[in-house]
Each structure stands twice: as structure tokens, then as C-alpha cells.
N, C-alpha and C positions, 0 to 999 in steps of 0.2 A: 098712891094717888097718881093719875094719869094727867100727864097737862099736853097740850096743843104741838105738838109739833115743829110747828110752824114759827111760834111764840119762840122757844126753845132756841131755834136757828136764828129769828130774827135778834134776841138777847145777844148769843155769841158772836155777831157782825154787829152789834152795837159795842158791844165790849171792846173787839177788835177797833172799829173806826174812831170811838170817841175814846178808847184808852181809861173809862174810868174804873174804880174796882168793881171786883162781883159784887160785893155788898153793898154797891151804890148801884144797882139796875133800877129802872124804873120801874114802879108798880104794874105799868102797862104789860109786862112783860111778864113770863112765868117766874117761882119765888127762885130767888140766885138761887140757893139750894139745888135744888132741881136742875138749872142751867150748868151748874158748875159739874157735880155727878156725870149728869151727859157728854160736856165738852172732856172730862178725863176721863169718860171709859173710852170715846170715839179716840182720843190721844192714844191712848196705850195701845188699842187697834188700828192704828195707822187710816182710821176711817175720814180725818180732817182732809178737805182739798189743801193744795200745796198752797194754795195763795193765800187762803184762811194763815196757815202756821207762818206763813211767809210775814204777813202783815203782823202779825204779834211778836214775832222773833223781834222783828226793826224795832215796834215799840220798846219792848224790853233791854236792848242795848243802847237805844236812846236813854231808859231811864237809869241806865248802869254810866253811862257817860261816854258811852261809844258813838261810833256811825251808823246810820241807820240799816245798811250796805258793809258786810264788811271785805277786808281788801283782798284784790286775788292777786295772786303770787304767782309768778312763773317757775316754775321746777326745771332747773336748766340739767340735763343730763346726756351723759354723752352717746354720738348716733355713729355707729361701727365702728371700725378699728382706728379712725383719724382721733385727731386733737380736738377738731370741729366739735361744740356743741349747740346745739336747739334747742329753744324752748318745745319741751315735751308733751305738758300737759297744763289747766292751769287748775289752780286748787284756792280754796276758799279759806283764810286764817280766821277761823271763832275763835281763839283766846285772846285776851284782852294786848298782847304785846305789840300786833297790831290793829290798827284799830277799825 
């Protein structure tokens, strides 16, 4: 069974923005089923825009008990043969230590 497209996308940017489950989609929408199949073949092909995965990531560590944003770190490492060091790069901690 073939459903709209459109429907399809509009579902996973409702899911995303209003955060409810798949098996609460609106009828208006194609059957979750179908939405959900789609949204994890596109996942495991990296086919998601970043902003899409961006905005679910936040939800889901919101509903873990985190920040929505999690925290960057500075990696201080040292720059030639001096004592001096710089911040190098910055990097992003997703495990829960911080938050």
C-alpha cells in the first residue's frame, strides 16, 4: 500500500514538533505504521535533514532528563614544544555525565 508522500513527511514534523508518540498520529495523517517504516529506513540511510534529527535528538534528552543542547567542552591540548596550551577543538558530551 502506497500513501502520499507528502502526508508521510508532514506526520514526521508533527511527531518532531509536538513530541507525541507514533501511535498517537492523527488520523489526518498516513497510518503511524507506514510513517514510522519510512522515518527508519530514511534514519539508517542518513536520508533525515540534520535539523529534522536535530529537533528529536533535543526531545528525547529532554524526556531522559537532560538539556535540550548538550554541553561543549573544550579539549585543552598542548600547541608545540612550550608549556602553553589552547583550546583546540570544541566537542559535544552526549553521555548523560554531562548534561
Amino acid at each position: 500500500m502506497s500513501h502520499d508522500p507528502r502526508a508521510v513527511i508532514d506526520a514526521i514534523g508533527y511527531v518532531t514538533k509536538y513530541g507525541v508518540q507514533w501511535r498517537a498520529l492523527a488520523v489526518d495523517f498516513a497510518p503511524w505504521e507506514a510513517v514510522y517504516a519510512f522515518f527508519e529506513r530514511c534514519s539508517a540511510r542518513g536520508l533525515l535533514p540534520d535539523r529534522l534529527v536535530d529537533r528529536l535528538r533535543g526531545r528525547l534528552r529532554v524526556a531522559l532528563g537532560r538539556r535540550e543542547l548538550p554541553t561543549p567542552v573544550f579539549d585543552r591540548l598542548p600547541v608545540g614544544q612550550g608549556s602553553r596550551q589552547a583550546p583546540r577543538c570544541i566537542k559535544w558530551v552526549w553521555s548523560g555525565v554531562a548534561g
